[in-house]
N, C-alpha and C positions, 0 to 999 in steps of 0.2 A: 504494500500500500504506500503510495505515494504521500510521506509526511508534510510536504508543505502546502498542501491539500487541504489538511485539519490541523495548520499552525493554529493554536490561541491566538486570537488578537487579544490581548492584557495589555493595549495601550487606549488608553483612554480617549473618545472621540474619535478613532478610528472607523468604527461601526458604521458610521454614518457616510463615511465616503465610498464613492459606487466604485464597483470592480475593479473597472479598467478606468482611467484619469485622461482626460486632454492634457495638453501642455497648459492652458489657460487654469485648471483646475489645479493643476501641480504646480503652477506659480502661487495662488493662492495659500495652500499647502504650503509649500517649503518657503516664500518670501523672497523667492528667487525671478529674476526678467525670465519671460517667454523665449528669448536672443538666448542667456546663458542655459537651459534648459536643452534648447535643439544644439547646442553648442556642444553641451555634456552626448546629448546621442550622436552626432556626428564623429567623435571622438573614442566613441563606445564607453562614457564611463558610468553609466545610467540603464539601467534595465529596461526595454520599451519592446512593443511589435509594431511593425510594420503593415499597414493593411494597407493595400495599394499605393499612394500617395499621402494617405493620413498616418499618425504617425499618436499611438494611447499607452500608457504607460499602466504597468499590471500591480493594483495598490500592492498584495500582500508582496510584491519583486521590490517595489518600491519601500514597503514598510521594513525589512530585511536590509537593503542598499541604505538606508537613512542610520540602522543601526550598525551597519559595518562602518560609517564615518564618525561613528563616536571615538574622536579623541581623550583621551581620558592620561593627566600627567602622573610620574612616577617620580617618589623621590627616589631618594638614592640607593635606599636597598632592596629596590626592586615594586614596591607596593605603591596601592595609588593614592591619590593626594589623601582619598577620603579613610584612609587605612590609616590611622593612627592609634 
């Protein structure tokens, strides 16, 4: 069975946003221009399909893609800031 099929969403306000996203919808979403958006799929850094010429972005690839940029700082012995 295909796990990310029946990912949890346990992020909050996720639920509400439909399947697949335009770029209009994922600007709103992420706070990012419509320009740097098709910017990131020209470049492939951004998960999207292709459907002829339109170009929708698949929420749970995208929910996944948003949590692989999470930066998160380490001090010096390896743990992160919030590890005290």
């Amino acid at each position: 069975m295909d796990r990310r099929a029946t990912l949890p969403l346990h992020h909050a306000g996720f639920e509400d946003i439909p399947e697949m996203l335009t770029a209009k919808e994922l600007e709103a979403l992420l706070k990012i221009d419509q320009k740097t958006i098709y910017g990131y799929v020209q470049r492939g850094l951004i998960p999207y399909v292709r459907i002829q010429s339109n170009v929708r972005f698949p929420k749970r690839q995208i929910i996944e893609w948003i949590e692989q940029q999470n930066y998160r700082l380490h001090s010096k012995n390896g743990n992160g800031a919030g590890d005290r």
